[in-house]
SEPA-763085 format. One line per 5 residues: number of its first residue (from 1); their letters; for each residue x, z, y of C-alpha. Coordinates in nm, 3 decimals, always signed. Example, Ala and Ser with C-alpha at 12.3 -4.5 7.8 and 13.67 -1.06 7.14 Angstrom:
SEPA-763085
1> as> +1.230:+0.780:-0.450 ~ +1.367:+0.714:-0.106
END
This chain:
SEPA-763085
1> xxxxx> -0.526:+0.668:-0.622 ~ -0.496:+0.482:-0.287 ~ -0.368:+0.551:-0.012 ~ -0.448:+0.450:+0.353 ~ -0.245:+0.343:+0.652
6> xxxxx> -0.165:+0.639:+0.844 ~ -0.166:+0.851:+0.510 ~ +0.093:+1.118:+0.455 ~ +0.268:+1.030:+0.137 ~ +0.571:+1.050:-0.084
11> xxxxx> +0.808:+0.755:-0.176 ~ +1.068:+0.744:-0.472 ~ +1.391:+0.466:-0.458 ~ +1.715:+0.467:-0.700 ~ +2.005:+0.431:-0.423
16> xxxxx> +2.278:+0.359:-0.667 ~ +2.230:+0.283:-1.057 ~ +2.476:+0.486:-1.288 ~ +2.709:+0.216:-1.269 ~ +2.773:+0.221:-0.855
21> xxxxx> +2.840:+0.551:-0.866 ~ +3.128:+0.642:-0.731 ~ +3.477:+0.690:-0.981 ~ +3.543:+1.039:-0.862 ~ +3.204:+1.186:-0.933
26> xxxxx> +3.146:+1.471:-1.207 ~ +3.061:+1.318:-1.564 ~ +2.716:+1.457:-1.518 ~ +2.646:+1.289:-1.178 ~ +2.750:+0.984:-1.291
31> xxxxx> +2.542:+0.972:-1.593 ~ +2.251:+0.929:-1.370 ~ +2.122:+0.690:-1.089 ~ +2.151:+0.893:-0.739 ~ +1.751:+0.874:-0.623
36> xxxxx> +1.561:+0.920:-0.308 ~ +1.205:+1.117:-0.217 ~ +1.096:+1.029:+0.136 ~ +0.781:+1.128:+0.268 ~ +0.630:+0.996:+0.617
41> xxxxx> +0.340:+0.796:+0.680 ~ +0.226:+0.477:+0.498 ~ +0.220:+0.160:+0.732 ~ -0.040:-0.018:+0.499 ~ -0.283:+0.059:+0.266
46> xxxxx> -0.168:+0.092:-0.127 ~ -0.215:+0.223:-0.448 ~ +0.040:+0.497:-0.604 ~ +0.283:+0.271:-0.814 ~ +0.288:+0.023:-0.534
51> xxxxx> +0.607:-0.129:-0.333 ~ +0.553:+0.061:+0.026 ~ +0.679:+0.105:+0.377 ~ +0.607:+0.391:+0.588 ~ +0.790:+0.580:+0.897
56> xxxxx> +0.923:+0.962:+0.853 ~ +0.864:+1.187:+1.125 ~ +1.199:+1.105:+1.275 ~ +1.078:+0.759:+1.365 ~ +1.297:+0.607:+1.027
61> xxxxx> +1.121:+0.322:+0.835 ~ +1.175:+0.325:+0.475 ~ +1.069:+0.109:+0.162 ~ +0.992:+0.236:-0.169 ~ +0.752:+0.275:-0.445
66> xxxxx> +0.435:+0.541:-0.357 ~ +0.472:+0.831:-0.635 ~ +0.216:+1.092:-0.404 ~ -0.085:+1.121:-0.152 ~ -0.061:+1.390:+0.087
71> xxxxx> +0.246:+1.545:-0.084 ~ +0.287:+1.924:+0.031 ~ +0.604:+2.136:+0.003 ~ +0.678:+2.314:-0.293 ~ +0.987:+2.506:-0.259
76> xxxxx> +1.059:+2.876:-0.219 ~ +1.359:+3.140:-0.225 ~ +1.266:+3.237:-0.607 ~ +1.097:+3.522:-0.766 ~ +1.181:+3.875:-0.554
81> xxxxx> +1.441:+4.062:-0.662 ~ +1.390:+4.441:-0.674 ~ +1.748:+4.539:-0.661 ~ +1.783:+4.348:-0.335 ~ +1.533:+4.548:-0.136
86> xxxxx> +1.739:+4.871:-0.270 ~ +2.042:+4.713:-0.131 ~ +1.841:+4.645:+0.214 ~ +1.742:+5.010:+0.194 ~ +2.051:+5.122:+0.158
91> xxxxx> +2.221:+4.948:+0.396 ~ +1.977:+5.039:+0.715 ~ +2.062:+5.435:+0.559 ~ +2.431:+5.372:+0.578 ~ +2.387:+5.198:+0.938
96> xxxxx> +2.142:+5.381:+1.064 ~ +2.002:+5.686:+0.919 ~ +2.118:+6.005:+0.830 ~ +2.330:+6.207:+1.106 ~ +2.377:+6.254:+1.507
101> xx> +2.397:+5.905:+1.690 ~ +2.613:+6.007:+2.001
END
């Protein structure tokens, strides 16, 4: 795919390779490189896989290699919990319901 200047995409970059991490680091950390996502907007035109630059909303410019065109978020709070709407419930009885308010 390619993307073009002005694009909204995603970059990748390894920060530190397992060997610069830091000594004090848990086993598991260590094990791998620490890596970056940035998204903002491409600066030039490019092809995923490519070496980019492009500025973040903040105004930041930052170089890395394009994994994504037009990357939207993904993340959520997690499947719904039943019991926790019973504990919501609950709660606005305990506060509020049942009884004189005076």
């Amino acid at each position: 795919m390619k993307a073009k200047k002005g694009d909204w995409v995603n970059i990748y970059n390894v920060v530190m390779e397992v060997g610069e991490r830091a000594p004090q680091v848990p086993e598991d950390t260590k094990s791998v490189p620490l890596e970056m996502w940035v998204k903002g907007f491409i600066q030039n035109d490019a092809c995923v896989g490519d070496q980019v630059e492009i500025k973040t909303i903040t105004g930041r410019t930052v170089s890395g290699k394009l994994v994504e065109i037009n990357p939207s978020y993904t993340h959520s709070f997690g499947n719904t919990v039943p019991e926790v709407f019973q504990i919501g419930l609950q709660l606005k009885e305990i506060l509020f319901g049942g009884g004189c308010h005076e």
